[in-house]
matplotlib code that plots the C-alpha trace (Angstrom):
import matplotlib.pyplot as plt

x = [11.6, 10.1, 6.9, 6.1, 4.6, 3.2, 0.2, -1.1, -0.7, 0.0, 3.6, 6.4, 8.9, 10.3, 13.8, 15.3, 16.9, 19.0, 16.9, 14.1, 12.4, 11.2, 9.9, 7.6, 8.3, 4.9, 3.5, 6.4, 5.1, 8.0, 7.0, 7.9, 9.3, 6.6, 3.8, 4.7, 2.1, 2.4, 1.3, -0.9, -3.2, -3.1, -5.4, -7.7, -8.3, -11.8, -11.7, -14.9, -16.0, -14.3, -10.9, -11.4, -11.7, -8.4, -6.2, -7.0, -5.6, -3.0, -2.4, -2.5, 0.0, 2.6, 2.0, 3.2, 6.2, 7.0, 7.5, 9.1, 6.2, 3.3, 1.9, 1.8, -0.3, -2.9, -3.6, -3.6, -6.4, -8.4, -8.4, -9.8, -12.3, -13.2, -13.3, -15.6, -18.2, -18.6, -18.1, -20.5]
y = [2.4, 5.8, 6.2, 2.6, 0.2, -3.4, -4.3, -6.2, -3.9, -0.5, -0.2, 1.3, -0.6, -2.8, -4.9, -5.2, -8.4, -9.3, -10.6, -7.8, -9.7, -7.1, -8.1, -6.3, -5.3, -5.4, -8.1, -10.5, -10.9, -11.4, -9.0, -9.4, -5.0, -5.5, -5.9, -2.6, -0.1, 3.6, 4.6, 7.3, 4.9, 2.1, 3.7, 4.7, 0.9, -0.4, -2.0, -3.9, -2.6, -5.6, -4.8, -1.2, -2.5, -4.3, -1.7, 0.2, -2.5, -2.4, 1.3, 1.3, -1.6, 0.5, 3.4, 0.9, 0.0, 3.3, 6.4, 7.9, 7.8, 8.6, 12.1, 10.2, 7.1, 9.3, 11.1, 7.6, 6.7, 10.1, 9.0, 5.4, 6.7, 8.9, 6.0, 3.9, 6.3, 6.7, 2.8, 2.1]
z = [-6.1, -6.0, -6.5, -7.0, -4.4, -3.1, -5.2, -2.4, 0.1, -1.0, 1.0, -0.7, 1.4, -1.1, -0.6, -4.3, -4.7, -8.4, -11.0, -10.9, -7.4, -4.8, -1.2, 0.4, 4.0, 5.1, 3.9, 2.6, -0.8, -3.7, -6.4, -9.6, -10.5, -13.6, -11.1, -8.9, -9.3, -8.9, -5.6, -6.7, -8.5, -5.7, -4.0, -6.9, -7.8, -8.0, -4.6, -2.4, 0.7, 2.6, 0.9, 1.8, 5.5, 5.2, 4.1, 7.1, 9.2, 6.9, 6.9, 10.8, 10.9, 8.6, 11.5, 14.3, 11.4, 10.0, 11.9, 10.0, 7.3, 9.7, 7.9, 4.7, 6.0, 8.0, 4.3, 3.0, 6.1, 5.2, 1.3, 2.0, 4.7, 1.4, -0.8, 1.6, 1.9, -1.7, -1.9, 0.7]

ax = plt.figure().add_subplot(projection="3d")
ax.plot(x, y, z, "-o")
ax.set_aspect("equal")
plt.show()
């Protein structure tokens, strides 16, 4: 699951289960492995202001969650502090 991640959310923690069904982690939603999105582009979707606002929350969440994956969520932060400016 490389590379992919939760349309919703943006997390790449994914549980596979048979049939092509991935869970989410984060935010517990079954995704279909037709509906993952490469992470490079999640954050490059057209996205309103107010979305933009939750993904922080989201993004600080995965911080508390992931350790381990703390570099790569503060350049996820910088990039949608980026994309709210030019949004806003």
């Amino acid at each position: 699951m490389d590379g992919l991640c939760c349309p919703t959310c943006g997390c790449q923690k994914l549980a596979h289960y048979l049939g092509g069904v991935n869970e989410c982690k984060l935010c517990g939603r079954n995704v279909d492995q037709f509906e993952l999105i490469p992470t490079e582009q999640f954050l490059e979707q057209d996205m309103s202001v107010e979305q933009l606002k939750g993904l922080f929350d989201i993004k600080l969440d995965m911080m508390l969650l992931f350790l381990e994956d703390k570099a790569a969520l503060i350049d996820d932060i910088k990039k949608l502090r980026s994309r709210l400016i030019e949004v806003a």
